[in-house]
N, C-alpha and C positions, 0 to 999 in steps of 0.2 A: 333473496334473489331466487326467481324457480331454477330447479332441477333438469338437467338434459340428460337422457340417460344416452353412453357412447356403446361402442364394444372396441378394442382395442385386441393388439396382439404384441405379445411383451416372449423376452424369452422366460425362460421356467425358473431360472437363476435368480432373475430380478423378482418375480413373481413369489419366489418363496422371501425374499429379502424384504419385501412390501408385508407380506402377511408377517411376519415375525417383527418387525417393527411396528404396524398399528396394534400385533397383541400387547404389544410394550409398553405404548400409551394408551391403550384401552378404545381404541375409534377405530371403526371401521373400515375396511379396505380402501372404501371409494372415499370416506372422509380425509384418510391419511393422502391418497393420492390428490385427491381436489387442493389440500393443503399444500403437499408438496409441489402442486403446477401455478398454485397461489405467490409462494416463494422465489420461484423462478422467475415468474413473471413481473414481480415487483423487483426484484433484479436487475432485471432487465430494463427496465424502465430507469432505475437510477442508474446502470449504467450508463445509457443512453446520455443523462441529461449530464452526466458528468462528463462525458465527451462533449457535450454541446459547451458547457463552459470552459472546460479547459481548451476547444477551438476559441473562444472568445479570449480568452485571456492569452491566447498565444499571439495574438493582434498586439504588433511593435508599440499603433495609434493608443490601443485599450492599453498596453503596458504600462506607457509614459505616462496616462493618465492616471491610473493606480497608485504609481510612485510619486504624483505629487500630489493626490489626496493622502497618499501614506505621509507623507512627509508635514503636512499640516495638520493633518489629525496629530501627529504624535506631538508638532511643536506648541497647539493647544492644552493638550494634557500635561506636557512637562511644565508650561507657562502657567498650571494650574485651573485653566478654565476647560465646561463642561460640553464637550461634542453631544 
């Protein structure tokens, strides 16, 4: 993926806490921060979609329904045959 270069303003605390941590893992400033906005971002994204299920699944209709494909998958399995 190409390169954008930004300029940003961080305070000087973090700044030293970013340099001391990429020398830690050997990558460079902007790799360690691209990384860590990497992180975040995929984060964010599962979070997202785990909110979108768990709205789905708080549906009374999606409830009842879960509970009786639960209930037949497991009386297959007990019954020995293969879901």
């Amino acid at each position: 993926m190409p390169q954008v270069k930004i300029a940003i303003s961080i305070p000087q605390d973090i700044l030293k806490t970013v340099d001391k941590l990429s020398k830690e893992k050997n990558v460079s400033r902007s790799a360690y921060i691209s990384n860590v906005l990497q992180l975040v971002s995929t984060k964010s994204k599962e979070s997202e979609i785990l909110n979108r299920i768990n709205l789905l699944f708080s549906d009374p209709k999606i409830q009842k329904e879960q509970k009786k494909t639960s209930k037949l998958l497991n009386k297959k399995i007990n019954d020995g045959e293969q879901w």
